[in-house]
TIGUVO-953204 format. One record per residue (C-alpha): x, y, z; chain. Coordinates in nm, 4 decimals, always signed. Layout:
<recs>
        X        Y        Z unit
        X        Y        Z    A
...
</recs>
This chain:
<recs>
        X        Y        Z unit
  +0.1276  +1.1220  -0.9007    A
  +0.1963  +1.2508  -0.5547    A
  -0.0571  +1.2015  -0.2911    A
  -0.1658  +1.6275  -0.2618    A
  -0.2417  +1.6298  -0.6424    A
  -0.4230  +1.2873  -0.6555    A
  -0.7960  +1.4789  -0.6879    A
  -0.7055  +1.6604  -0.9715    A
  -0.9107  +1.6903  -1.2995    A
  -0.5736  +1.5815  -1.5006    A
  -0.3983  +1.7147  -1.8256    A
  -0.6900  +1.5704  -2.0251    A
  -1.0011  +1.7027  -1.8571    A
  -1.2475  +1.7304  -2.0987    A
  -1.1656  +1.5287  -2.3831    A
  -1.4440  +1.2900  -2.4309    A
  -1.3405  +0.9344  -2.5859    A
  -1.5415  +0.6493  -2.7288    A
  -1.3504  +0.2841  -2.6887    A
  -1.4543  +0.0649  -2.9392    A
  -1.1638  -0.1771  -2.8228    A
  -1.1276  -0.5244  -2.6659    A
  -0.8155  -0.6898  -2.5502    A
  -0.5225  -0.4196  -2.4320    A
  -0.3748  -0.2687  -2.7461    A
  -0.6661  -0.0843  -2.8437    A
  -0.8490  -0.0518  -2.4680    A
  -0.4946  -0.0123  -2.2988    A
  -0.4432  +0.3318  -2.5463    A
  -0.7492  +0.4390  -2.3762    A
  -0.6505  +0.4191  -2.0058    A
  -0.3244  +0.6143  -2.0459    A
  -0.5680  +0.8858  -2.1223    A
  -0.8604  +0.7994  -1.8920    A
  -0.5652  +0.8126  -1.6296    A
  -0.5002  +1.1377  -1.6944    A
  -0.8321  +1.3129  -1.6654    A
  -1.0509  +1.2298  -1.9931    A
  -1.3932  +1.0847  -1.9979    A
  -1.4086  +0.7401  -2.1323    A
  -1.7328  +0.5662  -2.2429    A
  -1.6565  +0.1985  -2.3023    A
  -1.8863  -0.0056  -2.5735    A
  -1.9308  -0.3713  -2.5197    A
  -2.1528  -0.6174  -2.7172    A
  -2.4718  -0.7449  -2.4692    A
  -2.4347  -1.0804  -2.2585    A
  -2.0136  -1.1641  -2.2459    A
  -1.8951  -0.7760  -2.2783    A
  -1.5076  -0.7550  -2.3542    A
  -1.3708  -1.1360  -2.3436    A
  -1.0778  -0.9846  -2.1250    A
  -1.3565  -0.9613  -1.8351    A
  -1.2805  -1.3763  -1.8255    A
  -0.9247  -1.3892  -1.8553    A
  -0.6792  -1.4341  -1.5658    A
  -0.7082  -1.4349  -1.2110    A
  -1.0844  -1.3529  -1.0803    A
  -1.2224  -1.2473  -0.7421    A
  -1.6298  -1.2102  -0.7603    A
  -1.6195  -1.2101  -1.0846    A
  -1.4039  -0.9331  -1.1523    A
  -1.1012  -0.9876  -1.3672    A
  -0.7791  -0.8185  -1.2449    A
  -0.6120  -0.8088  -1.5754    A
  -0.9593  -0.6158  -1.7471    A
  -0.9619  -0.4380  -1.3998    A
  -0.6158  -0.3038  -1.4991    A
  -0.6627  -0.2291  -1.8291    A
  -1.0471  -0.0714  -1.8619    A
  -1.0327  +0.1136  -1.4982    A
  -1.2273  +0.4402  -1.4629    A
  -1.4316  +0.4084  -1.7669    A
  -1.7667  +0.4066  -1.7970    A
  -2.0056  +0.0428  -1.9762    A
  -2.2738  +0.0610  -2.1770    A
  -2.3432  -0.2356  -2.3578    A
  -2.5174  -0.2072  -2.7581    A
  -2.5516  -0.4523  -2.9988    A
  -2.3389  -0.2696  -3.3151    A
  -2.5337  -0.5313  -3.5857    A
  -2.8491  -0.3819  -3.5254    A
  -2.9514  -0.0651  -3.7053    A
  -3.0295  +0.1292  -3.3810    A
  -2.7229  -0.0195  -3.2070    A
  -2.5468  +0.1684  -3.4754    A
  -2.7222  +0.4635  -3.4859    A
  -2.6500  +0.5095  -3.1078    A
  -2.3243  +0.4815  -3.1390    A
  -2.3015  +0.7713  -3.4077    A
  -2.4727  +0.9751  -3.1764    A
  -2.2083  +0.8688  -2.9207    A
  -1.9350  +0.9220  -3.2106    A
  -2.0653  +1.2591  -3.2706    A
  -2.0029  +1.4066  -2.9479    A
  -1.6531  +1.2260  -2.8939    A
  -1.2874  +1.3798  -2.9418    A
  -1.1274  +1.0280  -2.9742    A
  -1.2582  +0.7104  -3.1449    A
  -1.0431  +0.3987  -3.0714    A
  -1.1208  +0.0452  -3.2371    A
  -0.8891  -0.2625  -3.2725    A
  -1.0985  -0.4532  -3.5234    A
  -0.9294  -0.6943  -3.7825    A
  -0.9304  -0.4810  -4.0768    A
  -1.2402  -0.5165  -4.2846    A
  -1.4877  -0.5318  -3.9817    A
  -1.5465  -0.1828  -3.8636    A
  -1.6989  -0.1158  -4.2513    A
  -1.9446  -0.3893  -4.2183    A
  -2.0250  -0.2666  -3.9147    A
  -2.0351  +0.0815  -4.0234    A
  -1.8123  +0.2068  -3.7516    A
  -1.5282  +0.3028  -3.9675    A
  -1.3964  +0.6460  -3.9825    A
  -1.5427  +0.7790  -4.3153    A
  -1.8551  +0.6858  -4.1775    A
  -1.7999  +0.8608  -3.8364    A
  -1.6153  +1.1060  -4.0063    A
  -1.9455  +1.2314  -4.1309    A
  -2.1174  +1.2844  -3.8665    A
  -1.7781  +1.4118  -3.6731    A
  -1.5205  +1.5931  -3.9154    A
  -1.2960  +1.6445  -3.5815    A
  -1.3225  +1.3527  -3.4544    A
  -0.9660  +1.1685  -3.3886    A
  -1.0072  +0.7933  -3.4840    A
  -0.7568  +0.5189  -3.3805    A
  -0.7242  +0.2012  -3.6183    A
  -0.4872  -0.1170  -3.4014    A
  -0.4153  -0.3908  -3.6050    A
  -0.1785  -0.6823  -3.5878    A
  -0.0004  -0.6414  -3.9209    A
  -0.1723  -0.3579  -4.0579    A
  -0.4481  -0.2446  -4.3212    A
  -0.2682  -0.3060  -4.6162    A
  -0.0119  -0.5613  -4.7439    A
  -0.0264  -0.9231  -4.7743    A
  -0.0697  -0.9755  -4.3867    A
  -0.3537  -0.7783  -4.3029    A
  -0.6204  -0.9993  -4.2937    A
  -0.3791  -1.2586  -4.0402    A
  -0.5169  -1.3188  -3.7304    A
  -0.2869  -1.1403  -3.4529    A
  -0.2808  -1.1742  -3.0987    A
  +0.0455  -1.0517  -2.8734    A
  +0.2591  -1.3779  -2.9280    A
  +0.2370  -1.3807  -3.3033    A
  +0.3140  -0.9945  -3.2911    A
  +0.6251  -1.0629  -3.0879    A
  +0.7250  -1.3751  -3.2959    A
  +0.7161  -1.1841  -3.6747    A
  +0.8372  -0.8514  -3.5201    A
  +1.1661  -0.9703  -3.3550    A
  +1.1701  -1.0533  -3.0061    A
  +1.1479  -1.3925  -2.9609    A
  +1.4671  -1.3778  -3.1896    A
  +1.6184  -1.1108  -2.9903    A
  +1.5525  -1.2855  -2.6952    A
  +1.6996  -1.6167  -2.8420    A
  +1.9050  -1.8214  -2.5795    A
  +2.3175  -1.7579  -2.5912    A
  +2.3861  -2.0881  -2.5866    A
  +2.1441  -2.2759  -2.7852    A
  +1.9840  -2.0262  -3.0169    A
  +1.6094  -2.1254  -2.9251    A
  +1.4082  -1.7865  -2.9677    A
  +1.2284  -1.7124  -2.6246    A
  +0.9207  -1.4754  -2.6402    A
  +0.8596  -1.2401  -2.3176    A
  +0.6233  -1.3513  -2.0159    A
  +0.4390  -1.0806  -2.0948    A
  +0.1657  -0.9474  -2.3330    A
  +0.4770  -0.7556  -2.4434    A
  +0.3136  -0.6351  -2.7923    A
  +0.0135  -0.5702  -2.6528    A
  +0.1136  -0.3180  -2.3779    A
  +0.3954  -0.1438  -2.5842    A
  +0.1232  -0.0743  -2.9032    A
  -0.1359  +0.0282  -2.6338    A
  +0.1232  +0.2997  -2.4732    A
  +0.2092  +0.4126  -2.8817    A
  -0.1176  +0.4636  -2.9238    A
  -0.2474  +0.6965  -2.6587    A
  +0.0770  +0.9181  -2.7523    A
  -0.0329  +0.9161  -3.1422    A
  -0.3560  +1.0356  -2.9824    A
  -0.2445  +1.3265  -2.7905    A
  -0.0444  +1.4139  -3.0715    A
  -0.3156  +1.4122  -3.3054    A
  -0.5586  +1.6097  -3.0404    A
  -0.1958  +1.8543  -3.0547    A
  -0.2277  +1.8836  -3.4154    A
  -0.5979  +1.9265  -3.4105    A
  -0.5815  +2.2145  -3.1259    A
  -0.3368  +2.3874  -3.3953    A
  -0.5847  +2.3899  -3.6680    A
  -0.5050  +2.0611  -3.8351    A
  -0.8374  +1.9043  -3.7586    A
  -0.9387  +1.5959  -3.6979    A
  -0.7594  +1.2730  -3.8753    A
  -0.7504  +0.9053  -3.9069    A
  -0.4526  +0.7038  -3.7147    A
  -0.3616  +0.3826  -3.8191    A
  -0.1199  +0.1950  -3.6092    A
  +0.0163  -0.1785  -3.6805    A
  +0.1002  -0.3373  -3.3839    A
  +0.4008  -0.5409  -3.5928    A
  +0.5405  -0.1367  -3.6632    A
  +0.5240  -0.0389  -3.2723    A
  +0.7326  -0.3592  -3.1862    A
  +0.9836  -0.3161  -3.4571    A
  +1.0686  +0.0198  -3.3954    A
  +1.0839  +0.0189  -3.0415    A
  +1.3159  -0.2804  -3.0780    A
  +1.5053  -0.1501  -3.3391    A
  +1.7092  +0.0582  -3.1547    A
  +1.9494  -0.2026  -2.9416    A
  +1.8984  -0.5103  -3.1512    A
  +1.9072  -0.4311  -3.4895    A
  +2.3155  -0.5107  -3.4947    A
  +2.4154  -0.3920  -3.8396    A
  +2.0640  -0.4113  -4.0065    A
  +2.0528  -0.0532  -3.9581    A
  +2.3393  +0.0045  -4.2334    A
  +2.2420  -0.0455  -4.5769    A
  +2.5785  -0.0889  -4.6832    A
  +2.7682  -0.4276  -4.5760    A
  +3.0733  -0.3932  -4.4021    A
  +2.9810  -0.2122  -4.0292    A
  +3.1494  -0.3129  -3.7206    A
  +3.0122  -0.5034  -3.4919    A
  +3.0316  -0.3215  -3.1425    A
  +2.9617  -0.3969  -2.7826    A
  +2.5823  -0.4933  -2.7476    A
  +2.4943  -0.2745  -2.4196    A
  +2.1707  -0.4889  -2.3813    A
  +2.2730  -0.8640  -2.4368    A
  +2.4190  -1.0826  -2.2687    A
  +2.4246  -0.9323  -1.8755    A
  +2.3138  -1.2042  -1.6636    A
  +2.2102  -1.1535  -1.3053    A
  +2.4178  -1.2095  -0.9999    A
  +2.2841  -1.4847  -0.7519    A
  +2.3314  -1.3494  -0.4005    A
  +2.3167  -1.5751  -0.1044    A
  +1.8799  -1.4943  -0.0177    A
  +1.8347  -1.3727  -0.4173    A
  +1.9285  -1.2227  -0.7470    A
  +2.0420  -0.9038  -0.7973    A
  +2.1987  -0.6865  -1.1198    A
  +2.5313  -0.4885  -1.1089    A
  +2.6256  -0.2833  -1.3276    A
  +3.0420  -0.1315  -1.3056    A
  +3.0211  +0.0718  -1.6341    A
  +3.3182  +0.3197  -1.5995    A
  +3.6588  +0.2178  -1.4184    A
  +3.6066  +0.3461  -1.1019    A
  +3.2400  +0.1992  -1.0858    A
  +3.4604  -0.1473  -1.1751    A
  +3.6865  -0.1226  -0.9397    A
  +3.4359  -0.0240  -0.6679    A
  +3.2792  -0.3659  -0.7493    A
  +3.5772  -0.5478  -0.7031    A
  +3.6112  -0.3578  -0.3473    A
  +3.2889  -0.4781  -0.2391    A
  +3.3083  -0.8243  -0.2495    A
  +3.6383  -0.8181  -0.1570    A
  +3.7926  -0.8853  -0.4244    A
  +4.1315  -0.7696  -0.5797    A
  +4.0764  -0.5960  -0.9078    A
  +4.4105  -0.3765  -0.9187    A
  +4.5990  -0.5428  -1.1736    A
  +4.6869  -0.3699  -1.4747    A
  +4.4396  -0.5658  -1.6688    A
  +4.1119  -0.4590  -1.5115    A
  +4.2041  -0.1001  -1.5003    A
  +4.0504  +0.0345  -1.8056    A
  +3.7364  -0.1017  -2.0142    A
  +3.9842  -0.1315  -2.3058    A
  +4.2184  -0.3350  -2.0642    A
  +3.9564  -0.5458  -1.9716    A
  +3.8575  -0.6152  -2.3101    A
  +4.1573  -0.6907  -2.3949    A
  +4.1888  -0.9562  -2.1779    A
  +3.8741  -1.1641  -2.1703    A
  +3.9839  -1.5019  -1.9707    A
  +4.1662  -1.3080  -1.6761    A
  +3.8149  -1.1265  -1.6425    A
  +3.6031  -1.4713  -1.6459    A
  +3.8057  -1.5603  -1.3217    A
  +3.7595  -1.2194  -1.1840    A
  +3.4179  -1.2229  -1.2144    A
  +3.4020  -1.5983  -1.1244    A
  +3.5642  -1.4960  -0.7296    A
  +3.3169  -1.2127  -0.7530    A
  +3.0411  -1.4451  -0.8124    A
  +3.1340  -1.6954  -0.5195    A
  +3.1639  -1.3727  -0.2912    A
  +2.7976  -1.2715  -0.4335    A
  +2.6769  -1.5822  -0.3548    A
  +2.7794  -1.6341  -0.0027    A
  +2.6618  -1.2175  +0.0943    A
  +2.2966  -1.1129  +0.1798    A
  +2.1412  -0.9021  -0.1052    A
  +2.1317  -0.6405  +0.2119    A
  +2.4895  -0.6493  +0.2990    A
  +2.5862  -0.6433  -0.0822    A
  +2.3666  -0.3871  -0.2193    A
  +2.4702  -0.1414  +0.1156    A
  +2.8638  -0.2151  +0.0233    A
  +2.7738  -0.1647  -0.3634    A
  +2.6143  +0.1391  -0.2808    A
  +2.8766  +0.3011  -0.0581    A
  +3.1152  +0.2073  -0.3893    A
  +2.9072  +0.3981  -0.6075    A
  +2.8137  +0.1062  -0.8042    A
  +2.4599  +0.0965  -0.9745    A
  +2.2677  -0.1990  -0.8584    A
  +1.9582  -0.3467  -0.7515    A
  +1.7392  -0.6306  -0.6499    A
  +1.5567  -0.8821  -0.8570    A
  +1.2026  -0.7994  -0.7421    A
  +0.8762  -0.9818  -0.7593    A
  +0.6098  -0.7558  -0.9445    A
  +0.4150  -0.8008  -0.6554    A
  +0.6342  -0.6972  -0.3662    A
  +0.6825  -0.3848  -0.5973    A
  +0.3693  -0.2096  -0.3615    A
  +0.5625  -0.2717  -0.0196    A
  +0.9004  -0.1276  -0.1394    A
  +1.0005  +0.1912  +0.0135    A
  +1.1103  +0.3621  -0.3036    A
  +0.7758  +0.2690  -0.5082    A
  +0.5804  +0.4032  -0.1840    A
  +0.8094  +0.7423  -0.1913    A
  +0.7155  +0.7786  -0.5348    A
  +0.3653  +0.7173  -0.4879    A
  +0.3483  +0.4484  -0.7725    A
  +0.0264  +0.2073  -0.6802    A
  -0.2505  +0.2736  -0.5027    A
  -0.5905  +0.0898  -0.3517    A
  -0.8825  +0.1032  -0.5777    A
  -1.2446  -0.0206  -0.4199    A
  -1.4460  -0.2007  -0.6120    A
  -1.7718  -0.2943  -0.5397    A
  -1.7227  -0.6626  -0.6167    A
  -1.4066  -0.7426  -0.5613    A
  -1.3199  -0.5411  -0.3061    A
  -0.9948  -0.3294  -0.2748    A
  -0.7427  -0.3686  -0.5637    A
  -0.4107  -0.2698  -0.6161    A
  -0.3301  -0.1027  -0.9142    A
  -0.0004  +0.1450  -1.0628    A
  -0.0980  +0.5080  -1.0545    A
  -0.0197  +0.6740  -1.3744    A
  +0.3478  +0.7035  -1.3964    A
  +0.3870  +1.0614  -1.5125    A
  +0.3533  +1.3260  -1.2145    A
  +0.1525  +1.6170  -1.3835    A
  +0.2429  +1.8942  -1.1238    A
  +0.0576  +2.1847  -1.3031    A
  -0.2940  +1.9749  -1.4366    A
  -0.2275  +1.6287  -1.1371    A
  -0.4516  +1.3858  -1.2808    A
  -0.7733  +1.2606  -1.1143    A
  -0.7795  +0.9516  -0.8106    A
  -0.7930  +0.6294  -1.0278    A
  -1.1520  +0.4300  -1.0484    A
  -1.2795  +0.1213  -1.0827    A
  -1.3070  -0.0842  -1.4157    A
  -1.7377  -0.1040  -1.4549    A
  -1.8806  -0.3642  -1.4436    A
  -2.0342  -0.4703  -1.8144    A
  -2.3410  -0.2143  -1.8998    A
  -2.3123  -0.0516  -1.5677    A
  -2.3584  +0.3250  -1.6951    A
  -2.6432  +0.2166  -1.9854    A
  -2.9081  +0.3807  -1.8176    A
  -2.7222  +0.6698  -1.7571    A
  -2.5482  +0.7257  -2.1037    A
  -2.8904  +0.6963  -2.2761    A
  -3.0460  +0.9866  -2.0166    A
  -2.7544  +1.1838  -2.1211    A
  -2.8306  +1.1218  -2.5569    A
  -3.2283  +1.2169  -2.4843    A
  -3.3375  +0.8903  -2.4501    A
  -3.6299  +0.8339  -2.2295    A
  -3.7049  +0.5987  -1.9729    A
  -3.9621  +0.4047  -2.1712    A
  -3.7252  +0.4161  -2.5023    A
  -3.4417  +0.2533  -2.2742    A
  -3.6597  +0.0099  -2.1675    A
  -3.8235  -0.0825  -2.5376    A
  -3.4268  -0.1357  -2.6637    A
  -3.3330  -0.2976  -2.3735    A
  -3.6025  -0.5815  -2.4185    A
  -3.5249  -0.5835  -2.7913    A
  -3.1728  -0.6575  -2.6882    A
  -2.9829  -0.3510  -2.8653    A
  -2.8854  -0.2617  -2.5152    A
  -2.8058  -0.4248  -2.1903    A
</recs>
């Protein structure tokens, strides 16, 4: 988002959205689209709200990680097990495009929150199901959080150490993030579909699916021939460690010949034999490459990540430094492309957070705003249903809202 089009409305202006969620995969779909201009009201239960409000690193009580994740919506708190909890939040379903809820399966029809049942007051409305493993299936009633996800679906495997074979699971809430991000494009899709006269519809996403098929692409090997016999080729995403420079780490990457021997030129190094002219050559001749790259390596080490990236550079070859997340701000390129931004809020002060990546030139989304704090817009969200101010007050004290 560049800085003249950061007071937009956004691609999404006007699409109204009730978040059910807790956690990321079913909140995180959400902010995609609250980034990019639609109105977001956020339903907690009274007294904790979301448990992601608790988890992480706090500053006046405000979590950075929920900060992140439920930014620019707005709170009301209501108590779904009591009748007029629920019957507030079909009035609330009734005037939404999007209904998103990450439930285990089973829940949201005891609660009466499930999509037949807001279906009928709502035949367009757009409903988002997360679970772990999905509805059906001898999994679906397993508990699933993001490093049982990434264990069953493949990457810890994929990730497994070359040497000893231990599986290693991401430091992130890999799972998570990547079946929040496939669900807020399965709901512009369906809002797509629904513009086009296909109405509204019912999405069910497993969070096990998302993993497996974004994975599936790079790591599959041969599991993606049903017939046995496939050749095993070079694995373009295994297998490239980092180069240690002498102040950091850093990642090269000579694809094609001349990027190669551009490599060799920067360090210093004499890569014109025969053997490292051509990938095939090199190939060909694995242990005169392992002491190539070992001199490059001891030239790496002993050059500035400054000196090393400007000669790789004026080679041609693509490289780059091993950043912290959270130098990421400061960096020149990440402030040319306008990628994070201060957001105030009114407990914890000033916080940094990513703008939404894509750069809508035609519809720019909106200025990004802070996560609520839990039941903040109650009052407000009520006015706007009818409610009255003694009415607020009478469910308040009965504890359906807070």
């Amino acid at each position: 988002m560049t800085e003249e089009n950061s007071t937009g409305a956004g691609p999404l202006a006007g699409v109204k959205i009730l978040d059910l969620g807790n956690m990321i995969a079913g909140s995180g779909a959400v902010t995609t689209l609250c980034d990019q201009g639609a109105e977001v009201i956020k339903v907690e239960p009274p007294g904790l709200g979301d448990v992601m409000r608790y988890m992480g690193a706090t500053r006046e009580g405000v979590g950075a990680m929920y900060h992140n994740i439920n930014r620019g919506k707005r709170s009301i708190a209501i108590d779904l097990k009591s009748s007029e909890g629920l019957a507030l939040v079909l009035k609330l379903a009734e005037a939404a495009d999007v209904v998103v809820q990450n439930f285990r399966p089973g829940v949201v029809e005891r609660l009466g929150v499930d999509y037949q049942s807001l279906r009928a007051v709502n035949p367009n409305l757009i409903y988002l199901s997360v679970s772990g493993f999905g509805e059906r299936g001898p999994y679906s009633d397993k508990g699933a959080y993001d490093n049982i996800i990434q264990a069953f679906a493949g990457v810890a495997r994929s990730q497994a150490n070359q040497e000893t074979g231990e599986p290693v699971q991401y430091y992130q809430l890999f799972a998570d993030k990547l079946s929040a991000l496939t669900g807020s494009q399965a709901i512009t899709a369906a809002l797509f579909a629904r513009q086009r006269g296909a109405g509204g519809q019912h999405i069910r996403l497993s969070m096990a699916n998302a993993v497996a098929a974004f994975l599936w692409a790079d790591v599959a090997g041969t599991a993606g021939f049903r017939e046995p016999g496939a050749q095993p080729g070079i694995e373009v995403a295994k297998g490239v460690p980092l180069i240690q420079f002498k102040d950091g780490w850093g990642a090269v990457a000579p694809v094609t010949d001349a990027q190669f021997a551009g490599c060799c030129r920067a360090f210093g190094v004499d890569g014109s034999d025969p053997r490292y002219s051509t990938m095939a050559a090199r190939n060909a001749n694995p242990e005169e490459m392992t002491g190539l790259m070992q001199q490059i390596r001891e030239k790496a080490a002993a050059t500035t990540i400054a000196q090393a990236i400007a000669a790789m550079d004026a080679e041609g070859v693509p490289c780059a430094q091993a950043m912290e997340l959270a130098d990421l701000p400061r960096h020149p390129q990440m402030i040319a492309n306008n990628s994070f931004t201060e957001v105030d809020n009114p407990q914890a002060g000033a916080m940094i957070e990513p703008n939404n990546p894509p750069d809508f030139l035609g519809t720019p989304s909106p200025s990004l705003r802070p996560a609520a704090a839990l039941g903040e817009h109650t009052d407000a969200i009520m006015a706007e249903q009818g409610y009255g101010s003694s009415e607020i007050k009478r469910l308040r004290e009965a504890g359906v809202i807070a």
